[in-house]
N, C-alpha and C positions, 0 to 999 in steps of 0.2 A: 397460713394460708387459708380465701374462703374460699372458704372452705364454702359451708356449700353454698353451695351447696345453702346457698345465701338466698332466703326464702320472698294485684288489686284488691287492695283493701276492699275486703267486702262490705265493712259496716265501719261507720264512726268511732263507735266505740274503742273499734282495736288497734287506734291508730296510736295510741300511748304503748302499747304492746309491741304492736311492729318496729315503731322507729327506732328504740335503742337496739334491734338486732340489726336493722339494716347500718344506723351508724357504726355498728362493732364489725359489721364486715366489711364496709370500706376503710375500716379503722385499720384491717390485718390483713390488708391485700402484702404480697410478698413484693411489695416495689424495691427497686436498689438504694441502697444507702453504704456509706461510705466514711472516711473522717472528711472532714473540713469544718473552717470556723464558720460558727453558728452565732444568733441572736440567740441569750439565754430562754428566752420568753416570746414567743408570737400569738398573735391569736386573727384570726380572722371568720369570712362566711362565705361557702358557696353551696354546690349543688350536684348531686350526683344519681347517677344512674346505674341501674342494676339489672339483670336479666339473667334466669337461674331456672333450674328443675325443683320443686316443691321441695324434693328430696333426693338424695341419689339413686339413680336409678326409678325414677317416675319419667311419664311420657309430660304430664300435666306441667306449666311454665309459669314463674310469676312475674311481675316487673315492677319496678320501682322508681320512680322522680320524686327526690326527696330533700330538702334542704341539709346543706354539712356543716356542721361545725371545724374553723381548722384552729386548732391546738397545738402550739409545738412547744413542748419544755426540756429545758435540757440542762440537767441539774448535776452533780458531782455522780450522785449514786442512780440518779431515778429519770428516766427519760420516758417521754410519754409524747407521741406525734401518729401521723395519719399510716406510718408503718406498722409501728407495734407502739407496746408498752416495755419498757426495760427496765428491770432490777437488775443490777451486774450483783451477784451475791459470788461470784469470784473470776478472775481473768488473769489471762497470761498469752504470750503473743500467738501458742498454737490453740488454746482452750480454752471457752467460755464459757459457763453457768449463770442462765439467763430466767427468764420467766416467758412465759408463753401463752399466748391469750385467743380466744376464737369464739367462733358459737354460729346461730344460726338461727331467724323468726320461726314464729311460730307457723304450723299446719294448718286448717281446716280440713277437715277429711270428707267433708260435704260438698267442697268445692273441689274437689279429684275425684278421678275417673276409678282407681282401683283400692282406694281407701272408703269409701262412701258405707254409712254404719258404721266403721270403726271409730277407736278412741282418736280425740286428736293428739297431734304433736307437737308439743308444748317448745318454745323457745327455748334454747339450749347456750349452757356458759360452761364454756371448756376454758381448763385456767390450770397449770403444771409446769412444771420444771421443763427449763430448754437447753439441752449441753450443745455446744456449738463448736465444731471443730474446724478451726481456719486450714486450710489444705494447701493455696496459695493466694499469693497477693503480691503484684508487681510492685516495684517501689517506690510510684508515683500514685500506685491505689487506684487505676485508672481499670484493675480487675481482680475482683473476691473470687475464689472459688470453696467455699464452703460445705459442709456435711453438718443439717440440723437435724436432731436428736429431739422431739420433743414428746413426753409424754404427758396426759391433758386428763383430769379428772373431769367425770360429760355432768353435768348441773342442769338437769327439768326449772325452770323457771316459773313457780306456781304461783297461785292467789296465796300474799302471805308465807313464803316456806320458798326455799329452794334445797330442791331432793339432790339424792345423788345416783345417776345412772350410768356404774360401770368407766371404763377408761378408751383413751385412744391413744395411740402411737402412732406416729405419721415421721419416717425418718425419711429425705430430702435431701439431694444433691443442689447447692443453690449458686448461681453463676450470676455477679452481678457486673455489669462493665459502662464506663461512665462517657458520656462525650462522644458516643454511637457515630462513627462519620463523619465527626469533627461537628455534626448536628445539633450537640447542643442539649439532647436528648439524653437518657439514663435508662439502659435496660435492663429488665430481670430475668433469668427464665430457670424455672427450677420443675425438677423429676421427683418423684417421690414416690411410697408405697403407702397403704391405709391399712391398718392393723385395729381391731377391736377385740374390746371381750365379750364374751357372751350377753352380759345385760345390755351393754352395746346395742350388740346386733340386735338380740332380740326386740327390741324397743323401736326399732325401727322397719324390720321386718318379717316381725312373728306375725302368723295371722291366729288367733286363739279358736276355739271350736265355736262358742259363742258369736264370734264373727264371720265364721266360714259361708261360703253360698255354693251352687255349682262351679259357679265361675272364680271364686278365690277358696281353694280349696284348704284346709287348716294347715299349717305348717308352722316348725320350729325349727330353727336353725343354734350353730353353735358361736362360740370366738374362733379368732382367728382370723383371717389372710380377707381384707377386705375390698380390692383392686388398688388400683393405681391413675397418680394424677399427673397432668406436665402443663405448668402456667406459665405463661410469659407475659411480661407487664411493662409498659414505658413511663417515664413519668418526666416533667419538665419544669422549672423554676424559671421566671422570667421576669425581674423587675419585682412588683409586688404578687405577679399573679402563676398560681401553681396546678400542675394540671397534669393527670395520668388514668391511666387505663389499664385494664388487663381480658384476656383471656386464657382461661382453662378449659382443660379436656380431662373429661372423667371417666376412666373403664375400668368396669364390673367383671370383664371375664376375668374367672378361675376365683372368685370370689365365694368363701363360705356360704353364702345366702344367694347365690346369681339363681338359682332355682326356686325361689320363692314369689310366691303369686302376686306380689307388690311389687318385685320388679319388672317395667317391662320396657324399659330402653337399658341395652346394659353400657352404652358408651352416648354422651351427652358433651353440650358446650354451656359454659359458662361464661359472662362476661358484663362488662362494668365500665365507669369513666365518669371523672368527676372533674370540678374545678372550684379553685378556691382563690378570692382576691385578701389579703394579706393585710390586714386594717391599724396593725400598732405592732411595732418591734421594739423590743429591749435593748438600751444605750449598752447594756452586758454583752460579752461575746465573750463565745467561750468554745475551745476547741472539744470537736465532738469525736468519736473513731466509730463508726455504726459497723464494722466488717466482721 
């Protein structure tokens, strides 16, 4: 899921910075997938759109129009497309053990209203184990109803060095259902809760005393219970050309940090849409099971 939570280029320079976060989270939007047989190998180019809060729980908004790459491989063990990235490191028809991929651009804290002085917030690669638990599935696969488990080690993305700050757990009820109204179309729409730990949180909305003013007064917060998200996403295949969207809703209340002076919307929308024309497909096929 993006998560965020998915971050106008202010200067040239940071345009090699931003784009691999904006790609990685249109890379892990939670669109439906499914089995059917597959081209081993596609590759194609389009273009997609993003609209997001800086950070969760900021009032401040970014936007993005950005060129996609579309990638789809689909290998015995290793699958990597505009869903996710998948290592199956083990499976059985009710249980999966997967891999789990997300992240998020970088901040400017000069360009927001209630980080301004502060440090910025560096682009983030969340990357951990995903237990996957199939719950049901009709016999035509025409509906997943899923329980994902993912736990995500959070990675600062720096000059040179990638740190490591803290964990996340984001477990998700996830409903995917195919052929919407005989439409044509592919829905997703998944519930989930946001779990962090302390370095987590803090990293995101500690204010240090060095940074405090009247108006953002110092605070720390701990781990723990970090709100809740519900995304629902459509997506479409059509000839050569592939094409999906989403939005999410993100609420803060009863959140560890909802009382910290960086927050100051505690419920926000998120949302995105991209399209991809589908340039060379592989003579391979090969049966894929994505549920």
């Amino acid at each position: 899921m993006i998560d965020n939570d998915r971050q106008i280029l202010h200067a040239s320079a940071n345009t090699l910075v931003f784009l691999p976060g904006l790609l990685l989270a249109l890379a892990v939007l939670p669109l439906p997938a499914w089995a059917e047989l597959k081209h081993e190998l596609e590759l194609g180019v389009g273009v997609g759109m993003v609209n997001f809060p800086v950070y969760r729980g900021a009032e401040d908004r970014r936007s993005y129009i950005l060129p996609v790459p579309y990638f789809d491989y689909n290998g015995d063990k290793l699958q990597i497309n505009r869903d996710r990235l998948r290592s199956r490191l083990f499976r059985s028809d009710q249980v999966e053990l997967d891999i789990s991929v997300s992240g998020s651009v970088p901040v400017n804290s000069s360009d927001t209203t209630t980080r301004k002085g502060m440090d910025d917030i560096d682009a983030i690669l969340e990357v951990g184990p995903l237990l996957n638990l199939h719950l049901y599935y009709d016999e035509r696969k025409q509906t997943n109803l899923d329980l994902r488990l993912p736990f995500r080690a959070v990675l600062p993305i720096r000059p040179y060095r990638i740190d490591h700050q803290g964990w996340i757990f984001q477990p998700a009820l996830n409903l995917d259902l195919r052929n919407v109204w005989q439409s044509g179309w592919n829905m997703g729409l998944q519930t989930g809760l946001v779990f962090g730990d302390q370095a987590y949180n803090q990293y995101f909305y500690n204010v240090a005393p060095q940074f405090a003013t009247p108006e953002r007064p110092a605070y720390s917060t701990t781990g723990g219970f970090g709100g809740s998200q519900f995304t629902t996403s459509l997506s479409r295949r059509r000839g050569g050309i592939w094409m999906g969207g989403f939005l999410r809703w993100d609420n803060l209340s009863g959140a560890v940090f909802e009382d910290s002076p960086l927050v100051t919307r505690k419920q926000s929308f998120s949302l995105g849409f991209a399209v991809s024309w589908i340039l060379y497909s592989s003579e391979k096929m090969v049966e894929v099971s994505n549920d």
